[in-house]
C-alpha positions as CSV (number, residue, x, y, z in Angstrom):
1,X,156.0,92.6,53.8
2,X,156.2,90.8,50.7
3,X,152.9,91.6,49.3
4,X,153.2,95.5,50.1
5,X,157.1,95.0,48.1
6,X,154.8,93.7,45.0
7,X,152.1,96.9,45.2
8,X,155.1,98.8,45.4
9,X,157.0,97.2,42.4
10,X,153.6,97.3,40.3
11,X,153.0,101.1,41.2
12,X,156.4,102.1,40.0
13,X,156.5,99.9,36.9
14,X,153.0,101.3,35.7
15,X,154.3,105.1,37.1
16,X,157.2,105.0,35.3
17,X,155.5,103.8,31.9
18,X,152.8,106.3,32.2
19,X,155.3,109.3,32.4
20,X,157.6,107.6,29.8
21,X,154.9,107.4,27.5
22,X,153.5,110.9,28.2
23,X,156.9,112.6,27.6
24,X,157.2,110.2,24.4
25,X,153.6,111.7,23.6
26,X,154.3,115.4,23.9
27,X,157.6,115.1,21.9
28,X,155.9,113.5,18.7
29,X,152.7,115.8,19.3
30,X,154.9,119.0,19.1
31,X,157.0,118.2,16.6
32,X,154.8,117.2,14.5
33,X,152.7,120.5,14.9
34,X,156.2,122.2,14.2
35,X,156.6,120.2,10.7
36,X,152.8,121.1,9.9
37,X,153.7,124.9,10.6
38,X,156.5,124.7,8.0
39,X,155.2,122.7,5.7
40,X,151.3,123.1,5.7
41,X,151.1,120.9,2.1
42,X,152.1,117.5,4.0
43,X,149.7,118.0,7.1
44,X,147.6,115.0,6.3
45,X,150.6,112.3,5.8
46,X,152.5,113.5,8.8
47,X,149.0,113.8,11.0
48,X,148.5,110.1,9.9
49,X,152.0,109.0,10.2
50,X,152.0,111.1,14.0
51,X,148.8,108.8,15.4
52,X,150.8,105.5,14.3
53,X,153.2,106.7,16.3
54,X,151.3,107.9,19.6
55,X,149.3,103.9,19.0
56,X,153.2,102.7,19.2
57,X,154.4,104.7,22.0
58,X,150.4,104.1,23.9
59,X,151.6,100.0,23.6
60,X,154.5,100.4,26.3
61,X,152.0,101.5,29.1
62,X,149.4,99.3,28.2
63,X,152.0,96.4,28.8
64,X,153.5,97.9,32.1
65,X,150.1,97.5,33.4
66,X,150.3,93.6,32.4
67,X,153.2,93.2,34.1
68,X,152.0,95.1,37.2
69,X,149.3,92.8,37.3
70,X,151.1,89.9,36.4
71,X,153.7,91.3,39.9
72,X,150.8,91.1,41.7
73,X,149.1,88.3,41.3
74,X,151.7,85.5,40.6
Protein backbone atom coordinates (compact mmCIF):
# COMPACT_ATOMS: atom_id res chain seq x y z
CA UNK A 1 0.00 0.00 0.00
CA UNK A 2 2.71 2.31 0.94
CA UNK A 3 4.86 1.86 -1.94
CA UNK A 4 1.84 2.21 -4.58
CA UNK A 5 0.94 5.84 -2.28
CA UNK A 6 4.72 6.90 -3.27
CA UNK A 7 4.29 5.98 -7.34
CA UNK A 8 1.26 7.76 -6.90
CA UNK A 9 2.70 10.94 -5.15
CA UNK A 10 5.72 10.95 -7.68
CA UNK A 11 3.37 10.62 -10.77
CA UNK A 12 1.29 13.59 -9.68
CA UNK A 13 4.21 15.76 -8.60
CA UNK A 14 6.12 15.21 -12.03
CA UNK A 15 2.25 15.56 -13.88
CA UNK A 16 1.61 18.50 -12.38
CA UNK A 17 5.17 20.17 -13.15
CA UNK A 18 5.02 19.03 -16.69
CA UNK A 19 1.64 20.74 -17.37
CA UNK A 20 2.62 23.77 -15.22
CA UNK A 21 5.62 24.24 -17.15
CA UNK A 22 3.93 23.70 -20.54
CA UNK A 23 1.21 26.28 -19.91
CA UNK A 24 4.19 28.64 -18.49
CA UNK A 25 5.81 27.64 -22.03
CA UNK A 26 3.02 28.51 -24.39
CA UNK A 27 2.30 31.90 -22.50
CA UNK A 28 6.01 33.25 -22.96
CA UNK A 29 6.22 31.57 -26.56
CA UNK A 30 3.05 33.49 -27.69
CA UNK A 31 3.56 36.58 -26.27
CA UNK A 32 6.60 36.90 -27.33
CA UNK A 33 5.59 36.16 -31.01
CA UNK A 34 2.89 38.95 -30.32
CA UNK A 35 5.76 41.62 -29.27
CA UNK A 36 7.84 40.47 -32.37
CA UNK A 37 4.70 41.18 -34.62
CA UNK A 38 4.51 44.74 -33.27
CA UNK A 39 7.63 45.53 -32.97
CA UNK A 40 9.78 43.56 -35.70
CA UNK A 41 13.15 46.00 -34.85
CA UNK A 42 13.50 44.23 -31.23
CA UNK A 43 13.08 40.55 -32.47
CA UNK A 44 16.49 39.46 -31.63
CA UNK A 45 16.70 40.85 -27.79
CA UNK A 46 13.21 39.64 -27.00
CA UNK A 47 13.97 36.03 -28.88
CA UNK A 48 17.08 35.99 -26.64
CA UNK A 49 15.58 37.29 -23.55
CA UNK A 50 12.28 34.61 -24.43
CA UNK A 51 14.81 31.31 -24.33
CA UNK A 52 16.17 32.55 -20.76
CA UNK A 53 12.99 32.39 -19.87
CA UNK A 54 11.60 28.95 -21.25
CA UNK A 55 15.56 27.56 -19.59
CA UNK A 56 13.88 29.21 -16.28
CA UNK A 57 10.44 27.92 -16.48
CA UNK A 58 12.21 24.16 -18.04
CA UNK A 59 14.14 24.23 -14.27
CA UNK A 60 10.77 23.50 -12.27
CA UNK A 61 10.04 20.13 -14.08
CA UNK A 62 13.41 19.08 -14.15
CA UNK A 63 13.32 19.34 -10.21
CA UNK A 64 9.75 17.75 -9.83
CA UNK A 65 11.36 14.77 -11.32
CA UNK A 66 14.11 14.90 -8.47
CA UNK A 67 11.80 14.97 -6.05
CA UNK A 68 9.65 12.16 -7.59
CA UNK A 69 12.62 10.11 -7.48
CA UNK A 70 13.81 11.24 -4.29
CA UNK A 71 9.50 10.03 -3.13
CA UNK A 72 10.41 6.95 -4.37
CA UNK A 73 13.34 5.89 -3.34
CA UNK A 74 13.89 7.20 0.27
Amino acid sequence: MEQGLRYLAAAIAAGIAALAAAIGNGQVISRTIESMARQPESAGKLQSTMFIGVGLIEAVPILAIVIAFLILFL
